[in-house]
N, CA, C and O atoms as a Tinker XYZ file with bonds, in Angstrom:
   316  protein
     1  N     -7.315000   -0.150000   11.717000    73     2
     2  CA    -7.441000    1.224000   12.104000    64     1     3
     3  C     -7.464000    1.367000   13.629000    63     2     4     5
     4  O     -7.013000    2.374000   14.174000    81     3
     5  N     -8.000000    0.339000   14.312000    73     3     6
     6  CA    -8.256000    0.724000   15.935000    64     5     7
     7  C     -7.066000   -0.732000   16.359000    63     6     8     9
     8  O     -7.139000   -1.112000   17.528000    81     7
     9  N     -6.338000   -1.260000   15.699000    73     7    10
    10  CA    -5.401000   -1.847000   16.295000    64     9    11
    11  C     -4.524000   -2.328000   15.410000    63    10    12    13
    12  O     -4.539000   -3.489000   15.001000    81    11
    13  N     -3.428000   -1.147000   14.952000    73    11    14
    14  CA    -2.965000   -1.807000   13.858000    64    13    15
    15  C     -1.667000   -2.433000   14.159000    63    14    16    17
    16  O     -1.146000   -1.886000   15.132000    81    15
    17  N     -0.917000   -3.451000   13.631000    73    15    18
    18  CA     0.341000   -3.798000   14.135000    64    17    19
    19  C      1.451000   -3.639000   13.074000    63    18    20    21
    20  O      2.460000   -4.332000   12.942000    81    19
    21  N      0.969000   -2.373000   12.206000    73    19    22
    22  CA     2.530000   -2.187000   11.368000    64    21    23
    23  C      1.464000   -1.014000   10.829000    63    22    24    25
    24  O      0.247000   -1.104000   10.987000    81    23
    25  N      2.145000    0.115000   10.158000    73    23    26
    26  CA     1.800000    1.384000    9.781000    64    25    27
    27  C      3.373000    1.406000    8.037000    63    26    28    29
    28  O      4.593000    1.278000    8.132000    81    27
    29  N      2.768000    1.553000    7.153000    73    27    30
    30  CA     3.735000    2.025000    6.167000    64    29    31
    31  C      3.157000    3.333000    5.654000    63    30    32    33
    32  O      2.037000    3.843000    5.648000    81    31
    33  N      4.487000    3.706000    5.184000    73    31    34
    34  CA     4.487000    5.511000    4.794000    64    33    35
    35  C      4.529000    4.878000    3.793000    63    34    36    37
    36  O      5.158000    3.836000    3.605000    81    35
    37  N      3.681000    5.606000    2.864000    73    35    38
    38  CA     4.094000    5.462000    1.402000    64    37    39
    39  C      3.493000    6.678000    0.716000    63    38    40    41
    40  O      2.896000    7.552000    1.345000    81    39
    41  N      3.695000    6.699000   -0.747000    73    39    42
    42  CA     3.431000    8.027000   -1.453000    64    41    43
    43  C      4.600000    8.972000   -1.086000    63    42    44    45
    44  O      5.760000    8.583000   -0.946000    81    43
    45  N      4.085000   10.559000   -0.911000    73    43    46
    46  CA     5.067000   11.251000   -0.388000    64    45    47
    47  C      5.607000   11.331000    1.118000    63    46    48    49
    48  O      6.633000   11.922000    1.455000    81    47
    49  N      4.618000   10.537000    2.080000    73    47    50
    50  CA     5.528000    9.889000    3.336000    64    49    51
    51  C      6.732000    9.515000    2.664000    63    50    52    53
    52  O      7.805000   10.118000    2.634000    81    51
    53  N      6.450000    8.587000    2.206000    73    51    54
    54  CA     7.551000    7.372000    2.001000    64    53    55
    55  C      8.799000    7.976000    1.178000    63    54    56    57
    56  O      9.879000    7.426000    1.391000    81    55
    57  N      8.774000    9.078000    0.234000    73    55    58
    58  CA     9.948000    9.604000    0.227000    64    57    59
    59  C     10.577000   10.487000    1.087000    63    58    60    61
    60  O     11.482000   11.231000    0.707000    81    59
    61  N     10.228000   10.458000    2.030000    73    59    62
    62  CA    10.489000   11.295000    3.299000    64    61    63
    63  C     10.720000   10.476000    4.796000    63    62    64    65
    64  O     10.687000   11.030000    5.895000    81    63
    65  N     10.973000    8.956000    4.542000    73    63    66
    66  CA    10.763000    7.659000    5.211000    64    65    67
    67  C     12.176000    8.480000    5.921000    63    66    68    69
    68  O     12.132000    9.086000    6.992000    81    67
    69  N     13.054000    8.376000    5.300000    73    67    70
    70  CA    14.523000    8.946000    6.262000    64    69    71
    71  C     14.414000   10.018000    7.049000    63    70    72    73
    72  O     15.503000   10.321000    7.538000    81    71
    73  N     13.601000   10.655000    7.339000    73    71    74
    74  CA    13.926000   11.868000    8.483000    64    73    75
    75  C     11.917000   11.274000    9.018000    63    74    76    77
    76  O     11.518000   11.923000    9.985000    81    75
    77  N     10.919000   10.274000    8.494000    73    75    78
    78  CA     9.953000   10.092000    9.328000    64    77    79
    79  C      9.847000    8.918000   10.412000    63    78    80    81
    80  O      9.496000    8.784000   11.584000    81    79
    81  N     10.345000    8.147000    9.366000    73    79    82
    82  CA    10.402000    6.727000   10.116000    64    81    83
    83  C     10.391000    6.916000   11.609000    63    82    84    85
    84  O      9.395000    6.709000   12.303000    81    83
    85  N     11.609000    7.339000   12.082000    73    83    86
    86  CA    11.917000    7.467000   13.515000    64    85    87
    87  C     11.557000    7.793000   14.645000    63    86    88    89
    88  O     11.552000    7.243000   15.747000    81    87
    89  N     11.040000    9.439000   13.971000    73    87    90
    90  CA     9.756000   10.113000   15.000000    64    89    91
    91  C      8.930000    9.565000   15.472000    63    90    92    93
    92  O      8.745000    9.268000   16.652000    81    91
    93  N      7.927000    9.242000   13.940000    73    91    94
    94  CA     6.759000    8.601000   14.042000    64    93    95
    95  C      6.694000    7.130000   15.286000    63    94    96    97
    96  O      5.947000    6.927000   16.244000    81    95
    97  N      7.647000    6.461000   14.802000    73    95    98
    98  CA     8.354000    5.290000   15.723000    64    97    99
    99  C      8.087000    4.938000   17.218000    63    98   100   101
   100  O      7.471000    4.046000   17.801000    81    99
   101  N      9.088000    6.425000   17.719000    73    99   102
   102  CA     9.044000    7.030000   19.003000    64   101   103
   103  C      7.884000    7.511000   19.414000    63   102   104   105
   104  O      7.601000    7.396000   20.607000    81   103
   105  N      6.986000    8.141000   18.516000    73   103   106
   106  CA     5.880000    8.923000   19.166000    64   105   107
   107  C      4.751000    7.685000   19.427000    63   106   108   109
   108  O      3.757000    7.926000   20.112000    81   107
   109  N      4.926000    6.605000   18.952000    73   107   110
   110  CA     3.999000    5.354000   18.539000    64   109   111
   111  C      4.370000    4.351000   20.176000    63   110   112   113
   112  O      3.544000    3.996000   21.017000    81   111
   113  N      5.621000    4.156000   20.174000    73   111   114
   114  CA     6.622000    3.412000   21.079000    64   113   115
   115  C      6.048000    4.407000   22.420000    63   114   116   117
   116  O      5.803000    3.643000   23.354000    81   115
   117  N      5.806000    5.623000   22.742000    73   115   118
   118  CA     5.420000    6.304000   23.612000    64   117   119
   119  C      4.035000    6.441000   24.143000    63   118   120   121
   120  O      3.732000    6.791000   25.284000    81   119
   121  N      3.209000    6.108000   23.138000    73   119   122
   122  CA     1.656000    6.257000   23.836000    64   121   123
   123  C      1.471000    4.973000   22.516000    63   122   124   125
   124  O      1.333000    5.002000   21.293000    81   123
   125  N      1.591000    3.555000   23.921000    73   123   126
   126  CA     1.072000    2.334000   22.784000    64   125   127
   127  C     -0.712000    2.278000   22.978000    63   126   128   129
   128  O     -1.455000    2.785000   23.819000    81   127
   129  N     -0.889000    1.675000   22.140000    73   127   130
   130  CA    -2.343000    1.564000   21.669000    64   129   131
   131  C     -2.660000    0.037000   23.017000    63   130   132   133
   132  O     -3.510000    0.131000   23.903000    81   131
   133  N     -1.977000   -0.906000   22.870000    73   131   134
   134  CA    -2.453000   -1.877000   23.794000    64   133   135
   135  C     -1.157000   -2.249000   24.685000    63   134   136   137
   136  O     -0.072000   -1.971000   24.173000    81   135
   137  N     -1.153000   -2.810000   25.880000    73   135   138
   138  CA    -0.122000   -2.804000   26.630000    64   137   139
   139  C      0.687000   -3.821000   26.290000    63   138   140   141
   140  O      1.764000   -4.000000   26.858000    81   139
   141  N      0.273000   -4.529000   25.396000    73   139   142
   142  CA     1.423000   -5.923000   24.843000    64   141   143
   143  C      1.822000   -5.584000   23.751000    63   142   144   145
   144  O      2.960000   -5.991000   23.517000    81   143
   145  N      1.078000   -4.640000   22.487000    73   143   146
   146  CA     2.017000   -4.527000   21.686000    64   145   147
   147  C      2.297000   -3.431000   20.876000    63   146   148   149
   148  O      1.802000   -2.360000   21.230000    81   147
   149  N      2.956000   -3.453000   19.903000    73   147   150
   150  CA     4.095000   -2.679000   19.251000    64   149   151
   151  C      3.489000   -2.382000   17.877000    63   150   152   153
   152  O      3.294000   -3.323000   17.108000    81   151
   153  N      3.168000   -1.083000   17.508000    73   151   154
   154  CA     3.131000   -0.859000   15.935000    64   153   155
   155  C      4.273000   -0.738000   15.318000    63   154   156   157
   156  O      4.996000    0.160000   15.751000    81   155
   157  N      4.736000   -1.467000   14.288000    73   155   158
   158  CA     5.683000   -1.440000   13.845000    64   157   159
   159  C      6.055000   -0.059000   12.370000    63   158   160   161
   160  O      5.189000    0.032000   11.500000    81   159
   161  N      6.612000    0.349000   12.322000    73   159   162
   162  CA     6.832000    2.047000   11.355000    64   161   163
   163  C      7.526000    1.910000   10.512000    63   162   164   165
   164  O      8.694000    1.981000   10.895000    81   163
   165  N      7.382000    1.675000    9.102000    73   163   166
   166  CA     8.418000    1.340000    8.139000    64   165   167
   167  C      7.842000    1.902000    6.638000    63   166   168   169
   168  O      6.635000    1.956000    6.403000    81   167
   169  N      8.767000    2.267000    5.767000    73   167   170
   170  CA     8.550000    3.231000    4.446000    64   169   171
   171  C      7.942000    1.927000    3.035000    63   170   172   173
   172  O      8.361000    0.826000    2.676000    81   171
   173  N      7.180000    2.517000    2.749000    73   171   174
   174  CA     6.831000    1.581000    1.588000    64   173   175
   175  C      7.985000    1.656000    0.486000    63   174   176   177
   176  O      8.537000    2.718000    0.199000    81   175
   177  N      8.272000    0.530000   -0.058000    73   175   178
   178  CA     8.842000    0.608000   -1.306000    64   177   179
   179  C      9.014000    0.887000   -2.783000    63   178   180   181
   180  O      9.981000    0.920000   -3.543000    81   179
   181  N      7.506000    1.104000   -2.920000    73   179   182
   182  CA     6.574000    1.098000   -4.702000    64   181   183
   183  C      6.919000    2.556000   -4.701000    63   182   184   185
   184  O      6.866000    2.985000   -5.853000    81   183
   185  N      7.333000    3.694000   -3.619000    73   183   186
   186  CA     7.202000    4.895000   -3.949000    64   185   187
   187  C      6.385000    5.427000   -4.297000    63   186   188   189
   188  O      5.339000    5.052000   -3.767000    81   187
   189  N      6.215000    6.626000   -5.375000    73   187   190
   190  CA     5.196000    7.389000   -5.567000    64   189   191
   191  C      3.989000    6.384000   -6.509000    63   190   192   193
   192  O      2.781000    6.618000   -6.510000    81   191
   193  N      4.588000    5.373000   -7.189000    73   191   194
   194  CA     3.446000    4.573000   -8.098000    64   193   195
   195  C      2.905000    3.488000   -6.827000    63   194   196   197
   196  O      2.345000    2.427000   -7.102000    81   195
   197  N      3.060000    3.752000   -5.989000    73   195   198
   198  CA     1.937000    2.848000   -4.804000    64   197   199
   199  C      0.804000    2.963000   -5.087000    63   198   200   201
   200  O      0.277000    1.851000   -5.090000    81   199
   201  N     -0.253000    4.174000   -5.473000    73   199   202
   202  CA    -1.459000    4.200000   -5.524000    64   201   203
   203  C     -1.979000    3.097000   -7.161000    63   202   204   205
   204  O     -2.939000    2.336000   -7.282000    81   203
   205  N     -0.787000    3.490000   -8.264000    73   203   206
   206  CA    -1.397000    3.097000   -9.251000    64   205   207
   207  C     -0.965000    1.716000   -9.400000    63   206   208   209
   208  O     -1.732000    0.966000  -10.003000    81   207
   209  N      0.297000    1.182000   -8.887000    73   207   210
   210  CA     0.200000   -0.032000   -8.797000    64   209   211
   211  C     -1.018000   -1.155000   -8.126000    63   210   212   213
   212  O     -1.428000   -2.226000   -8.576000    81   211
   213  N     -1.411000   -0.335000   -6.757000    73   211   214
   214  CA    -2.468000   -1.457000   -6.444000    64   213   215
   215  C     -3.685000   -0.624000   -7.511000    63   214   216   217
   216  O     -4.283000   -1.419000   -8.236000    81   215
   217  N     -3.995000    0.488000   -7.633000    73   215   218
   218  CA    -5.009000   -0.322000   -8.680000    64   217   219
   219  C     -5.202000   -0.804000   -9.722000    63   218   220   221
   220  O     -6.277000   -1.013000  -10.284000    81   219
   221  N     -4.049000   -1.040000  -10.091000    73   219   222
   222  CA    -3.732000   -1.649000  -11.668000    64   221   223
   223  C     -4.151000   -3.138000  -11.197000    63   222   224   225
   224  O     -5.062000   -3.756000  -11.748000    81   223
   225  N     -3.294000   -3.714000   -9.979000    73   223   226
   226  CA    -3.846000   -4.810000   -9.339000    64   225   227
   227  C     -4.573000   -5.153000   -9.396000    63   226   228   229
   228  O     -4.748000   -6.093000  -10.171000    81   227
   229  N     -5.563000   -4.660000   -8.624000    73   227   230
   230  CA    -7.206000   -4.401000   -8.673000    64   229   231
   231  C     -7.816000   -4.896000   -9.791000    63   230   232   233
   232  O     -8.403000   -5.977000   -9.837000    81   231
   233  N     -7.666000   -3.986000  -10.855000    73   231   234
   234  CA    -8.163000   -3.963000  -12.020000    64   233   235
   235  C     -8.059000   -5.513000  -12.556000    63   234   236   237
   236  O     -9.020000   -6.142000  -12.999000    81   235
   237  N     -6.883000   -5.954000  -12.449000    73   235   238
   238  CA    -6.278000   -6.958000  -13.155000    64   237   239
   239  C     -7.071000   -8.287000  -12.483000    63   238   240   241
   240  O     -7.504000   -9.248000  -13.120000    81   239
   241  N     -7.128000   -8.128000  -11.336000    73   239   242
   242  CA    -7.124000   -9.388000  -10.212000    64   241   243
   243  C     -8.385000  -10.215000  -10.699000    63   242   244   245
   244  O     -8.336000  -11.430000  -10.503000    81   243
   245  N     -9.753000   -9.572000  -11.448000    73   243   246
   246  CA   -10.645000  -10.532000  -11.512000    64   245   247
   247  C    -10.228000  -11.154000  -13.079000    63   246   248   249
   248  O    -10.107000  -12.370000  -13.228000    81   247
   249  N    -10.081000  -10.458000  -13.908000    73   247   250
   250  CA    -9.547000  -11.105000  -15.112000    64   249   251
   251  C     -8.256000  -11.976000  -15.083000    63   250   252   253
   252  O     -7.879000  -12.484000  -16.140000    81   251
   253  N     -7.581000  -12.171000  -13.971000    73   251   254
   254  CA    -6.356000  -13.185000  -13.717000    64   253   255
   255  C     -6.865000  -14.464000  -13.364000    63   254   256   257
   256  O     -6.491000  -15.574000  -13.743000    81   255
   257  N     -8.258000  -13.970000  -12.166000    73   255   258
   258  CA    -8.838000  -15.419000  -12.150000    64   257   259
   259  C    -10.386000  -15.587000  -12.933000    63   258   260   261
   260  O    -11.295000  -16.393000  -12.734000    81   259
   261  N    -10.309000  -14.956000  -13.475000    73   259   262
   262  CA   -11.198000  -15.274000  -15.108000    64   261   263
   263  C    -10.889000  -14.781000  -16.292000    63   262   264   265
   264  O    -11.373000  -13.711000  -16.663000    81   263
   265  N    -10.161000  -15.390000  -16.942000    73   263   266
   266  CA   -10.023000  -14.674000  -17.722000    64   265   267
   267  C    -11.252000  -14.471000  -18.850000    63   266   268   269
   268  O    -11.396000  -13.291000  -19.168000    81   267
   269  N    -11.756000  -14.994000  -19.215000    73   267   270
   270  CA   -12.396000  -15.445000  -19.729000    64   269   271
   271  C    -14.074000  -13.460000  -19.535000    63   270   272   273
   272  O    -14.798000  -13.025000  -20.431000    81   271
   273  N    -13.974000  -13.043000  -18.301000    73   271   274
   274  CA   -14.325000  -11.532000  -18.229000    64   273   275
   275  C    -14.203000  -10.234000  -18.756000    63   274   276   277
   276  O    -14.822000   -9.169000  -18.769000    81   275
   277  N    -12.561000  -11.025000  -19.436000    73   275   278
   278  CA   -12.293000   -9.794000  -20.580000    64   277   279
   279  C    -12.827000   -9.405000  -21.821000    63   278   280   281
   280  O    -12.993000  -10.340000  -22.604000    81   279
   281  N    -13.179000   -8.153000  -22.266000    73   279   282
   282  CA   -14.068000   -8.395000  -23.414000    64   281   283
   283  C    -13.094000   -8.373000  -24.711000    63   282   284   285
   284  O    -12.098000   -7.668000  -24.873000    81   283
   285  N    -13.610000   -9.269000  -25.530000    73   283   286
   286  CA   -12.895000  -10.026000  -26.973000    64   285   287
   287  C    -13.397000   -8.928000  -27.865000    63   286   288   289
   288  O    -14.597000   -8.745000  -28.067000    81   287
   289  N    -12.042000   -7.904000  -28.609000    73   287   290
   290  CA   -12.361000   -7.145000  -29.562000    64   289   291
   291  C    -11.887000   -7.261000  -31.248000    63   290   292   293
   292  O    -10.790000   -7.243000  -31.807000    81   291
   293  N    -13.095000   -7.369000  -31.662000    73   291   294
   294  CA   -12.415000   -8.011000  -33.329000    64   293   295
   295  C    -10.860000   -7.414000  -33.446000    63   294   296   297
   296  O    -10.046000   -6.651000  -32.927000    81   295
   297  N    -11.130000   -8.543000  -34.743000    73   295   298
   298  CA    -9.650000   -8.353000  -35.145000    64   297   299
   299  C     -9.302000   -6.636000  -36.020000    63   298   300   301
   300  O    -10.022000   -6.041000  -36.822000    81   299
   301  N     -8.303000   -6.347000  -35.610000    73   299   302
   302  CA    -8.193000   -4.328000  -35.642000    64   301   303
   303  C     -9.087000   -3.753000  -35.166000    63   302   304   305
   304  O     -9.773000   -3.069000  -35.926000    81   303
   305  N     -9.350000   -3.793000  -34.057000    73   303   306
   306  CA    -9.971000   -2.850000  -33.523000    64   305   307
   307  C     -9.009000   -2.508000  -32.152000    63   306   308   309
   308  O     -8.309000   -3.234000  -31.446000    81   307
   309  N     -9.253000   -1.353000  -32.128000    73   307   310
   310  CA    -8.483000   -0.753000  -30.732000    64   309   311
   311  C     -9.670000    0.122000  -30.082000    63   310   312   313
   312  O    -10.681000    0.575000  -30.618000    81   311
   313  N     -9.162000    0.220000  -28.596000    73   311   314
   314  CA   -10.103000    0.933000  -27.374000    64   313   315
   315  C     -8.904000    1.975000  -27.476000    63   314   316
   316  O     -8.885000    2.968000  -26.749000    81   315
């Protein structure tokens, strides 16, 4: 936040990456944060499922490295 060295648009930035990218770029390239370097300005790719992809991530990430956290539901039963 107080020194970042790359900035991505994503969500509805990021479908709007073609007419933001550039500005943003320039306006960044014009008043730098430190005198050596460069924030770099570029559009995320996940698009609008950026938010729910990382928290599906999230969600997933401790049961990937345990699995063993997930809770075991008899046989026919559904959540």
């Amino acid at each position: 936040m107080l020194n970042p060295q790359a900035i991505v648009l994503g969500g509805f930035f990021g479908a709007f990456a073609d007419v933001l990218v550039r500005p943003v770029q320039e306006a960044l390239d014009a008043r730098p944060l430190t005198p050596d370097g460069r924030v770099e300005v570029s559009a995320s790719a996940l698009g609008l499922d950026a938010a729910a992809i990382g928290g599906a991530d999230m969600a997933l990430e401790r049961v990937l490295a345990d699995p063993l956290l997930a809770p075991i539901l008899p046989a026919g039963a559904s959540r």
